[in-house]
N, C-alpha and C positions, 0 to 999 in steps of 0.2 A: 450330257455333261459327264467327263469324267472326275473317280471322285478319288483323293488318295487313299490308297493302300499304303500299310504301315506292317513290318513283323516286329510283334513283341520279342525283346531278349529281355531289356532290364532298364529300366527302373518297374517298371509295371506296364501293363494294357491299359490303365486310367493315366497315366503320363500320355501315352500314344494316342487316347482320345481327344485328349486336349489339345494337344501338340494336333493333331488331324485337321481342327475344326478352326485354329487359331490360325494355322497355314493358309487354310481354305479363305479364311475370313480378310485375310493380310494383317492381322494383328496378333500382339503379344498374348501368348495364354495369360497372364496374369490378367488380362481386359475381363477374358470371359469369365459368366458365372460359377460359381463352385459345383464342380460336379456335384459333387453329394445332393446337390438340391431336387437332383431325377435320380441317382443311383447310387448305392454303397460302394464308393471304389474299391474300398479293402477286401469288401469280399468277388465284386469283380476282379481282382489281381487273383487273388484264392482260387479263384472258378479256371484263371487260365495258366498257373506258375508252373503246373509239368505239363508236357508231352503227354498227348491222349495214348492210356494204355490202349495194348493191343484188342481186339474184340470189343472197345467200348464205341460207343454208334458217336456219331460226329456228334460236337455240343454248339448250341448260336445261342447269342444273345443279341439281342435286339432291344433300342432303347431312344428314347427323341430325346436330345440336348441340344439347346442355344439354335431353336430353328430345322437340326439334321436330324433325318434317324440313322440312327451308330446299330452297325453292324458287327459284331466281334464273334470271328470262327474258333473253330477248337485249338484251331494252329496259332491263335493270337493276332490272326490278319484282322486289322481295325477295318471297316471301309466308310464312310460318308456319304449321305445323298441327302441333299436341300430338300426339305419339305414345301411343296409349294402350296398354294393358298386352295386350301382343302372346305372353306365353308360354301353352303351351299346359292346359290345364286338369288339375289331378292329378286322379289315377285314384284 
């Protein structure tokens, strides 16, 4: 499956998560749950609002909202992938 890529400019990397996951889903980001309830948007915006200085090693976060785990690179590229059903099989 492919999954969208997003480059942050502006409002934030947490706009673009939502905005990602709401596309993916076919519905309005306001449907889904508040981000903050898996991560701090404010300081994930923080983590990615400049351009990785030079000589500093690439940064990723990683994080599971509303079902995906969210990918966000140093460059602010959001990415998506559906979690699929991860329990294990009864006996």
């Amino acid at each position: 499956m492919n999954t969208p890529t997003r480059q942050a400019v502006d409002p934030g990397v947490s706009h673009l998560v939502v905005e990602a996951v709401a596309e993916t889903e076919g519905v309005s980001p306001l449907e889904l749950p508040p981000l903050y309830g898996c991560i701090d948007p404010e300081a994930l915006d923080r983590l990615f609002e400049r351009p990785s200085a030079a000589g500093r090693s690439e940064m990723e976060v990683e994080f599971g909202y509303d079902g995906y785990r969210v990918t966000v690179s140093d460059h602010g590229v959001v990415s998506i992938e559906a979690l699929g059903d991860e329990r294990p099989p009864e006996e």
